[in-house]
N, C-alpha and C positions, 0 to 999 in steps of 0.2 A: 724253447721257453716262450711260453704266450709273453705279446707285450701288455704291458704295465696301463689299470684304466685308474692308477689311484687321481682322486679330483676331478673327474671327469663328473658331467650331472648327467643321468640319465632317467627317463622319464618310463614307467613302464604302468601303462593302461589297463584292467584289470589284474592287479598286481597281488591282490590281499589272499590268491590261493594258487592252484595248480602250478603251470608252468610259470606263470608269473610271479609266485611267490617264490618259487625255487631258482627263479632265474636273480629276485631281488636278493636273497639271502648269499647267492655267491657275487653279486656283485658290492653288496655291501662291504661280505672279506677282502675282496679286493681294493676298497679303500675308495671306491664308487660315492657321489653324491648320488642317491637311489631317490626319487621319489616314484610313491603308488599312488594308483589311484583304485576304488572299489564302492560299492554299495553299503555293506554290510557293516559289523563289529569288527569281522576278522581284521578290516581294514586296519584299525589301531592297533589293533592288538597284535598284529605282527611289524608294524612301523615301531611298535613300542618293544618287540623283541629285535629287531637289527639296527634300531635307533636312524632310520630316514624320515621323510617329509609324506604326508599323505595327505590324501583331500576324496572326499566323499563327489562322486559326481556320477550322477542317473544318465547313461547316454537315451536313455529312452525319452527325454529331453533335449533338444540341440540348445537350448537355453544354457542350462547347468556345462553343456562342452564348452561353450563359449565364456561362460564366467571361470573355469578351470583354466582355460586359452590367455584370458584378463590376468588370472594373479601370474602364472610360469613369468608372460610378458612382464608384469610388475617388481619380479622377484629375482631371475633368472636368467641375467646378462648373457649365460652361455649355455648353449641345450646341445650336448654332442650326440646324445642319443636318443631318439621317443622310437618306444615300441610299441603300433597299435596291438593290444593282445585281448581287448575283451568283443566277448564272443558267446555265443549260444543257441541251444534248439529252441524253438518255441512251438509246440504243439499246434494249439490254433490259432489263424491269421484275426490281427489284431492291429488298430491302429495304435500310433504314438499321441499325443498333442500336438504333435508336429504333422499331422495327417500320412505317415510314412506306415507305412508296412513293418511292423514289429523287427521282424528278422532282416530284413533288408536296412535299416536305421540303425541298429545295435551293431549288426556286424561290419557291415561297408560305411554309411554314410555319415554315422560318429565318430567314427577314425578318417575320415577323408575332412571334415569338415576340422578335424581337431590341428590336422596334418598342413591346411589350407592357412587357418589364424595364425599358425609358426610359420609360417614362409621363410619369411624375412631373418628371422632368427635364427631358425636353420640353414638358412643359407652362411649367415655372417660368420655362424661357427666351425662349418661344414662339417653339419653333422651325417649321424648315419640314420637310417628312417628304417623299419623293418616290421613288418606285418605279418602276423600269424596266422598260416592259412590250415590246409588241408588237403589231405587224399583225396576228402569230398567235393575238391573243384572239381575232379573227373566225373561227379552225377549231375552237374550242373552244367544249365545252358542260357546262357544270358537273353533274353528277348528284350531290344532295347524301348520298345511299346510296351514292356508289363513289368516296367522292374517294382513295380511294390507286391508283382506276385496276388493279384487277384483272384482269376479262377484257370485250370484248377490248382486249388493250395496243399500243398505237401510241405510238411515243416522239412524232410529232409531233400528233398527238390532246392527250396528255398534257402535253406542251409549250404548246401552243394553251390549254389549260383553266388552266394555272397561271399562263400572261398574264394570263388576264380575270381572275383571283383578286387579280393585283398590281394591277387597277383598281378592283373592288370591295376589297381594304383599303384603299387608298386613298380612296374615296368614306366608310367607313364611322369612319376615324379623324378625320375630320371631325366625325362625329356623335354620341363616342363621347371627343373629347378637348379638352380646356380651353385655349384659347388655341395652338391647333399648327394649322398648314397645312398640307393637304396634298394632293396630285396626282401623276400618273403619266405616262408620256409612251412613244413610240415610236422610236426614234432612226435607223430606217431600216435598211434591209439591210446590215449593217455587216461588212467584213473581220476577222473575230477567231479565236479560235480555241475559240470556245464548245461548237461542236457536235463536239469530237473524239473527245466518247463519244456521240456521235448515229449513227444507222443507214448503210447504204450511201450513200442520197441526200444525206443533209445533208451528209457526208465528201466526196461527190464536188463541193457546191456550195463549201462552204466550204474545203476542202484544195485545189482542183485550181485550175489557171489561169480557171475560171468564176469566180471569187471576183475577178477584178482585173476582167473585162468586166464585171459584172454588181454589184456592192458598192463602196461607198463609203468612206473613212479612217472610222477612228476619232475622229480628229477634226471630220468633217462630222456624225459620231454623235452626238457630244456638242455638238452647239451647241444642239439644244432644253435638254437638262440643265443648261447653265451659263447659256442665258437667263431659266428658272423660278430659278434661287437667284440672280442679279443681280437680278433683275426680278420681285420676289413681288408686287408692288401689280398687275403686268400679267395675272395669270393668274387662272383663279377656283378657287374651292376644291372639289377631288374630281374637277376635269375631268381628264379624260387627251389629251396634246398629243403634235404631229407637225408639225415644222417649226414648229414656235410657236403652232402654230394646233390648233382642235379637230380627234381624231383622227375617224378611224373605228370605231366601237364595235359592239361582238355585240349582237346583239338581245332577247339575254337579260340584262342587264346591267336589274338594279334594286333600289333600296334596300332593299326588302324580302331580295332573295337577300345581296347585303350582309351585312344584318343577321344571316342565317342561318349564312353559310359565317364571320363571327368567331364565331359562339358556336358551332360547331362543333371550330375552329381552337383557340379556347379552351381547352374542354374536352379536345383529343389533347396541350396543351403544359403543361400545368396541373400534371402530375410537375414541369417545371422552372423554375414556379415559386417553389418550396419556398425560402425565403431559404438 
């Protein structure tokens, strides 16, 4: 018998579709304080079918993460769970307002920086932290001189490099945070609509009838994510899972580069820090 998350608040960051929506819908049954967070309509409109808390927040903004960071802290004495989960291809390299690398800001550094404004809160609760990576950390190679990915740019390079970034935070909030657990996982080739600003090929895997032969529901996606928060005593801390089990990992993945790519991380979000 999984243990019991009723009352529990958990936070899940692109929340208003795929794995995250399917992750929010069984944790709501379970009697879960769910909040999402999303861009879109869907955002309400599925807050308004499981009845949680949602909030519109642009990570292509560190602004809007930091005012999302303000209210949880204003609102939400206890955060047992944040799941960084939003994520995406972007076709061509593009800046933020934040002068960041589209793909690198979206995927890594607005869930690092979101991860960063809970500290404190997450520690008091000790909660669980978990980030949604990918098989694509294995095409990715971190270069700690070009992480916004200048030339040459490949949306799925770029993509691949900001997976293994969501495994090293993960491995390093471990080493780095007081009483928080935390780990990352891969949810398998999933039906969604992530990659809609992704290049020809990703449009044609994921837009076209290849997406039903070849991907899985959303809900087969999320059953590693909802077994790591039912099941925290079964996993170990910093590991990254597939199917419930250890993934496949880059070969370049170590505590040391860890160590390097947050205090890099750091220092690009450190503007919004500023209370």
């Amino acid at each position: 018998m999984e243990p019991r998350i009723e009352g529990k608040t958990i936070i899940i960051t692109g929340g208003s579709s795929g794995i995250g929506a399917a992750a929010a819908r069984d944790f709501a049954k379970r009697g879960a304080n769910v909040i999402i967070t999303g861009r879109s309509d869907q955002t309400k409109q599925l807050a308004g079918e499981i009845g949680c808390e949602y909030h519109l927040v642009d990570y292509a903004k560190l602004s809007s993460v930091h005012e999302f960071a303000d209210t949880m802290l204003a609102n939400h004495p206890k955060i047992d769970v944040l799941i960084n989960n939003v994520g995406g291809v972007i076709a061509d390299r593009q800046l933020t307002d934040d002068g960041n690398e589209m793909t690198f800001q979206i995927n890594h550094l607005g869930g690092f920086l979101l991860t960063l404004l809970l500290k404190d809160r997450l520690e008091k609760s000790a909660a669980l932290v978990i980030n949604t990576s990918s098989m694509a950390n294995n095409m990715g190679k971190i270069k700690l001189k070009d992480l916004q990915n200048e030339k040459p740019y490949s949306s799925m390079r770029a993509y691949g490099r900001a997976k293994l970034m969501n495994i090293l935070h993960a491995m390093e909030i471990v080493n780095r945070f007081e009483n928080v657990k935390a780990g990352s996982f891969h949810p398998g080739v999933v039906s969604t609509g992530f990659a809609r600003e992704g290049g020809f090929l990703a449009k044609l895997f994921y837009n076209t009838f290849l997406k039903d032969l070849f991907m899985i529901s959303p809900e087969k996606g999320a059953d590693t994510l909802i077994w790591m928060v039912t099941n925290p005593d079964k996993w170990k801390p910093g590991e990254y899972y597939h199917k419930r089990k250890p993934g496949k990992k880059n070969s370049q993945i170590s505590d040391k580069l860890a160590w390097k790519l947050w205090e890099r991380s750091e220092k690009l979000v450190k503007g919004q820090m500023v209370p």
